[in-house]
C-alpha positions as CSV (number, residue, x, y, z in Angstrom):
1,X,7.2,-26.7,29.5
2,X,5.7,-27.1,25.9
3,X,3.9,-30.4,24.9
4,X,6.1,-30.1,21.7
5,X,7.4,-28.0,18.9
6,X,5.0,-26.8,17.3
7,X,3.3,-25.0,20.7
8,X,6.3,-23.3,20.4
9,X,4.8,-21.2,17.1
10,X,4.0,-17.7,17.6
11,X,4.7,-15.8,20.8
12,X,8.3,-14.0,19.0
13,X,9.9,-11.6,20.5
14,X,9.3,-7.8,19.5
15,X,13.1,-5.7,19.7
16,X,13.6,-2.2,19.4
17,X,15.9,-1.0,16.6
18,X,18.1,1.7,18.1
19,X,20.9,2.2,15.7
20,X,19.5,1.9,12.1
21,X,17.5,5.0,12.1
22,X,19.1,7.1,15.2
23,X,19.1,10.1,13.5
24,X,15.1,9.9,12.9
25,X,12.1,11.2,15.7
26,X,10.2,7.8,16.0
27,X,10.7,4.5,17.4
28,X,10.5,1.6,15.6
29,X,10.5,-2.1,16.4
30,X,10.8,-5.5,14.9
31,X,8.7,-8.5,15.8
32,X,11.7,-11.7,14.6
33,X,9.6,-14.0,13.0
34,X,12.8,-16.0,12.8
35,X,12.3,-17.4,16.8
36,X,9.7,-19.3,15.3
37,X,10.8,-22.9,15.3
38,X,10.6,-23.6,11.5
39,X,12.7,-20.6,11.0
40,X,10.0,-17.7,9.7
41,X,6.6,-16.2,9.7
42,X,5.5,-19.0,7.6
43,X,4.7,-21.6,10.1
44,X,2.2,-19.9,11.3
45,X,-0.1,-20.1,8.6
46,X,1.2,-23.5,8.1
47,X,-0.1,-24.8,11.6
48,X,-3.1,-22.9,11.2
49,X,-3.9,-24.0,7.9
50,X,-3.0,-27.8,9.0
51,X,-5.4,-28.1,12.2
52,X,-8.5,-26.0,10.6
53,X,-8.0,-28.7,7.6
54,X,-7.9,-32.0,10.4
55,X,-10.4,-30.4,12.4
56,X,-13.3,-30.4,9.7
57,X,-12.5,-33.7,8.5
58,X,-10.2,-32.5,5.4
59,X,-7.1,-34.2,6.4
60,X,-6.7,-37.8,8.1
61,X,-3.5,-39.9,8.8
62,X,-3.0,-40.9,5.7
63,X,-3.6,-37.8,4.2
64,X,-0.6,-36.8,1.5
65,X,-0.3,-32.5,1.7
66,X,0.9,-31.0,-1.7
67,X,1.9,-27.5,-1.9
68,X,4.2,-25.3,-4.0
69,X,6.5,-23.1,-2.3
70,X,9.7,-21.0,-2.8
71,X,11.0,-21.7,0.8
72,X,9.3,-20.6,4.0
73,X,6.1,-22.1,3.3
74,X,7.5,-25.4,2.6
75,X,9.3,-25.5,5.6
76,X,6.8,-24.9,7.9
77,X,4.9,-27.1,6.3
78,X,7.2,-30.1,6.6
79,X,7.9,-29.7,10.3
80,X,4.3,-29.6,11.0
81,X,3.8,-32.9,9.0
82,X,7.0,-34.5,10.3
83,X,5.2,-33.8,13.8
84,X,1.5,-35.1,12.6
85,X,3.0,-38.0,10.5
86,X,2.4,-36.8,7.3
87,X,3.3,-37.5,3.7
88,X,4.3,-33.8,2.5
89,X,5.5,-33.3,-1.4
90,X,6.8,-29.6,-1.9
91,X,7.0,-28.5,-5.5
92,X,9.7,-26.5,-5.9
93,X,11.5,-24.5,-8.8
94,X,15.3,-23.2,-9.4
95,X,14.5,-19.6,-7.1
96,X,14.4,-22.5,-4.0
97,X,17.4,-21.8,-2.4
98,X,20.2,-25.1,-1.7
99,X,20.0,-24.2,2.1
100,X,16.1,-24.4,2.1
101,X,16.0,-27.9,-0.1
102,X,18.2,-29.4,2.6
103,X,15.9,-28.3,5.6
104,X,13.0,-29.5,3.3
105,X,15.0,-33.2,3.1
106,X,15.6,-33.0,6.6
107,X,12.4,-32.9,7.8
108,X,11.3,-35.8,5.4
109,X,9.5,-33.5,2.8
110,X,9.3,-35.1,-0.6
111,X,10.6,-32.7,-3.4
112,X,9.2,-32.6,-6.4
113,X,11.2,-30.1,-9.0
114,X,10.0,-28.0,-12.1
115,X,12.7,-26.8,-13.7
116,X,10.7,-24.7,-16.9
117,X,8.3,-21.9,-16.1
118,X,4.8,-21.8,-17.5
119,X,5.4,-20.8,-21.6
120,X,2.6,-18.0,-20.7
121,X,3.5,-16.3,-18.4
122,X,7.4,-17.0,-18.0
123,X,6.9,-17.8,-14.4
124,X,7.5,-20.6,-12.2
125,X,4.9,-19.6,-9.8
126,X,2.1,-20.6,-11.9
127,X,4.1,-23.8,-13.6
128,X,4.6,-25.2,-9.4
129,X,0.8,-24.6,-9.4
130,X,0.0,-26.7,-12.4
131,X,2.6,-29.0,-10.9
132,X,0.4,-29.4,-7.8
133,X,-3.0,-29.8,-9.9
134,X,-1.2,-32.9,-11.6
135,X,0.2,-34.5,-8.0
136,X,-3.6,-33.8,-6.6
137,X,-5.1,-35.6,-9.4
138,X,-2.6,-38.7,-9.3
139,X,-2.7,-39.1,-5.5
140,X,-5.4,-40.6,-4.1
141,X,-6.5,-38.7,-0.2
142,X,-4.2,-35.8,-1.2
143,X,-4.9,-31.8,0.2
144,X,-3.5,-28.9,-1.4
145,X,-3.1,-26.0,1.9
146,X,-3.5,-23.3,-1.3
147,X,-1.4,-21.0,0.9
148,X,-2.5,-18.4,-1.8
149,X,-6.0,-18.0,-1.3
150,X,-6.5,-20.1,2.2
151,X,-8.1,-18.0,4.7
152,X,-6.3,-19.7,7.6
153,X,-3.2,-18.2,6.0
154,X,-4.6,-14.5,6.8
155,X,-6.7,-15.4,10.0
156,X,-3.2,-16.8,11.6
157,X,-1.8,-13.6,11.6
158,X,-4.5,-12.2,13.6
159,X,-2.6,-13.2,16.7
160,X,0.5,-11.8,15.2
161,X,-1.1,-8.4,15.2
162,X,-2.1,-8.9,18.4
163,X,1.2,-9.9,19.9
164,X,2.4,-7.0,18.9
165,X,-0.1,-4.6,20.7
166,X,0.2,-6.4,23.6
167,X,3.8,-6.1,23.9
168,X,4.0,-2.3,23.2
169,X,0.8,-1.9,25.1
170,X,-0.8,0.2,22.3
171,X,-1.3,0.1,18.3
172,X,1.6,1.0,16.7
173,X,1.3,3.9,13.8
174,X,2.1,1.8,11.4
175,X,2.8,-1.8,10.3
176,X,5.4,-2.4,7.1
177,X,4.8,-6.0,6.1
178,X,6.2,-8.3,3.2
179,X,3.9,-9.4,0.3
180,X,4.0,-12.1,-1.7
181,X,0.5,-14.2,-0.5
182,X,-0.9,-11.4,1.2
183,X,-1.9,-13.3,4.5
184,X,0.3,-11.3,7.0
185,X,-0.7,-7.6,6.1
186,X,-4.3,-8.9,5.1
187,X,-4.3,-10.8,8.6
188,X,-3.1,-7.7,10.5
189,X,-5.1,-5.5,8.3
190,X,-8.5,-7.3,9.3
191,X,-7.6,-7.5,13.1
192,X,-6.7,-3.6,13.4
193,X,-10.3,-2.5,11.8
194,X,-12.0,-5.0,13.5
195,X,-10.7,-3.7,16.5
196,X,-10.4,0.2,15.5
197,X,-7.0,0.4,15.7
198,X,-5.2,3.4,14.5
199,X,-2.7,1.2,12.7
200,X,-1.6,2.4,9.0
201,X,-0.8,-1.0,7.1
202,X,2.3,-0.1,4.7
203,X,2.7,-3.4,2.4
204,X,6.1,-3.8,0.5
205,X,5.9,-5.5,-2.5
206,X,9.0,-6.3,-5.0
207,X,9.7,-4.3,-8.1
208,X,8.3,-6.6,-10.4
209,X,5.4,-8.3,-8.1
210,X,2.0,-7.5,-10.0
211,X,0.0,-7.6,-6.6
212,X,-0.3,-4.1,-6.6
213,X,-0.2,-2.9,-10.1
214,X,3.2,-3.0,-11.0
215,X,4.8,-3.9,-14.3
216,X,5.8,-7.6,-14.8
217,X,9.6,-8.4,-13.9
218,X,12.0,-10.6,-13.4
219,X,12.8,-10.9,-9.9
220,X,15.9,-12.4,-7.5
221,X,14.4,-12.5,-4.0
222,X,12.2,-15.7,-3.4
223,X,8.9,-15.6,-1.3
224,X,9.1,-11.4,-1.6
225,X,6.3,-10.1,-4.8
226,X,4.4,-12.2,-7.1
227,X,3.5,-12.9,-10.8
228,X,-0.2,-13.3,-10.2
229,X,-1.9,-11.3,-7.7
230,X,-3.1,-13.6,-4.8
231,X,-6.6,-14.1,-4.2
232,X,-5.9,-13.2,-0.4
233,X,-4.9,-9.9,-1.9
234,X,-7.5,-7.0,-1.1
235,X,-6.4,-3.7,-1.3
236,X,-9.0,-1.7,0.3
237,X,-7.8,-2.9,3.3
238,X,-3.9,-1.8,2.9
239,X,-3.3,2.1,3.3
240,X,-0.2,2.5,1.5
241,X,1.9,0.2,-0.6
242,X,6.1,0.8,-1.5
243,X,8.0,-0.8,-4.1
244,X,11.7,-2.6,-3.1
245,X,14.3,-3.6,-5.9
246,X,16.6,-6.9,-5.0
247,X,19.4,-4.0,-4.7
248,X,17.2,-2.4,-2.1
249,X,16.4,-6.0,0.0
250,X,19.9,-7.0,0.3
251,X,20.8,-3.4,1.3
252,X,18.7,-3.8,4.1
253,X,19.6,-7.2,5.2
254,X,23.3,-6.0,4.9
255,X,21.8,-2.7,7.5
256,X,20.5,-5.2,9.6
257,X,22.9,-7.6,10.5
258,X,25.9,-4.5,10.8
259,X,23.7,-2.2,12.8
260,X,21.2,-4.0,14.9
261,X,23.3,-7.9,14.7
262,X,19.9,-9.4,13.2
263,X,20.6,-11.8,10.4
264,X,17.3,-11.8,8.5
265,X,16.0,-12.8,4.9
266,X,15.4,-10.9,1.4
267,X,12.1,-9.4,2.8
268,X,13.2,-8.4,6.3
269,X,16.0,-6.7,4.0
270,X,13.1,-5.1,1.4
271,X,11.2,-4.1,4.8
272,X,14.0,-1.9,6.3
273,X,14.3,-0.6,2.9
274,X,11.2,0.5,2.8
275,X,10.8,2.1,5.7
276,X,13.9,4.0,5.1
277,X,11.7,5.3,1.9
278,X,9.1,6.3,3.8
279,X,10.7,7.8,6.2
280,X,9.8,11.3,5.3
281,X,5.9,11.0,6.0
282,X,6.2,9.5,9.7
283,X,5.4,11.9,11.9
284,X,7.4,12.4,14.8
């Protein structure tokens, strides 16, 4: 019995993939972020972010949260503010998904749409950013989460980490995470050296994400890679990073869902992907 949804965050279930890599000598497992109730790995950095921020006083009743957000993030949000009573605005550009803006509207999220990207850089990253400067500055008792440089993003994913040893009763050799904030493989990063685990964090960024190094492009995948390199982003702490293309992402979402029957999003697909790149240099 669960007091309500949102105790229902966290705690997903880790599944062994048997059939995508049968021909390989390791065993490898995927933790489905999807069980989560908002749908993704994103709620729980928004829960996280949401009670640290009402705990020191940051956020009250009538408190109006503002943050930009390709998706995930958004949704997570607004089911945690439909549950607190909330006012949530999510800024949103043409990458957003129609599937995603529905869940948005059905949780009660207000969206607020920038259809040009910043003239600089040619993103709409930094144009939804702008976007939430302007809402924050018009609207009085208003809190920005800043999913992009929040430390309660990174520090939520400290429990995912250790989930996951827990369930396999040791570290796992390594962890292949998404990019596009940083907080999960920046989370799990922190928790294995702070607890000397043998883990080797492999981050997979987008062909075209800048976060670690890479040339500027246009990409198709929302929430995988960005245009500027998030201030959670600290690569010391990352062992190895590969690049996915969108051919790659949907490639492994299309392996997923055949082989293993898990129906997963762009970055689950890039993940696979990347592993399957990597495969060479795991040991048996």
């Amino acid at each position: 019995m669960h007091n309500d949804i949102l105790s229902k965050i966290g705690g997903t279930p880790l599944v062994k993939l048997t059939r995508v890599f049968k021909d390989r000598d390791f065993q490898l497992y995927a933790k489905l972020e999807g069980f989560n109730p908002g749908g993704s790995i994103k709620d729980r950095a928004a829960i996280n972010i949401i009670r640290n921020a009402m705990e020191n006083g940051e956020i009250g009743s009538e408190t109006t949260i503002i943050e930009s957000s390709s998706g995930n993030m958004g949704i997570g949000l607004a089911q945690v503010c439909a549950c607190y009573g909330l006012r949530f605005i999510c800024v949103i550009d043409p990458k957003t998904t129609r599937s995603n803006v529905d869940i948005l509207k059905a949780y009660g999220a207000e969206i607020d749409y920038v259809s040009e990207p910043d003239p600089i850089s040619g993103e709409f990253l930094q144009a939804r950013i702008d976007r939430v400067q302007e809402l924050l500055a018009s609207i009085p008792n208003s809190y920005w989460p800043d999913q992009y440089s929040n430390i309660y993003n990174l520090r939520a994913h400290y429990l995912t980490m250790s989930e996951i040893v827990n369930e396999l009763g040791e570290a796992p050799d390594y962890l292949f995470s998404a990019t596009s904030t940083c907080g999960t493989a920046r989370g799990c990063a922190e928790y294995a050296r702070a607890n000397g685990l043998k883990t080797k964090v492999v981050a997979v960024d987008a062909l075209g994400s800048v976060i670690f190094g890479g040339k500027y492009a246009k990409r198709l995948i929302p929430g995988h890679g960005a245009s500027v390199r998030p201030r959670l982003h600290q690569p010391e702490l990352i062992d190895r990073f590969v690049h996915v293309s969108d051919l790659d992402c949907i490639v492994g979402c299309r392996r997923l869902v055949r082989k293993e029957g898990i129906l997963a999003g762009g970055s689950s697909g890039g993940v696979l992907s990347a592993i399957d790149h990597f495969k060479e240099r795991i040991e048996p």
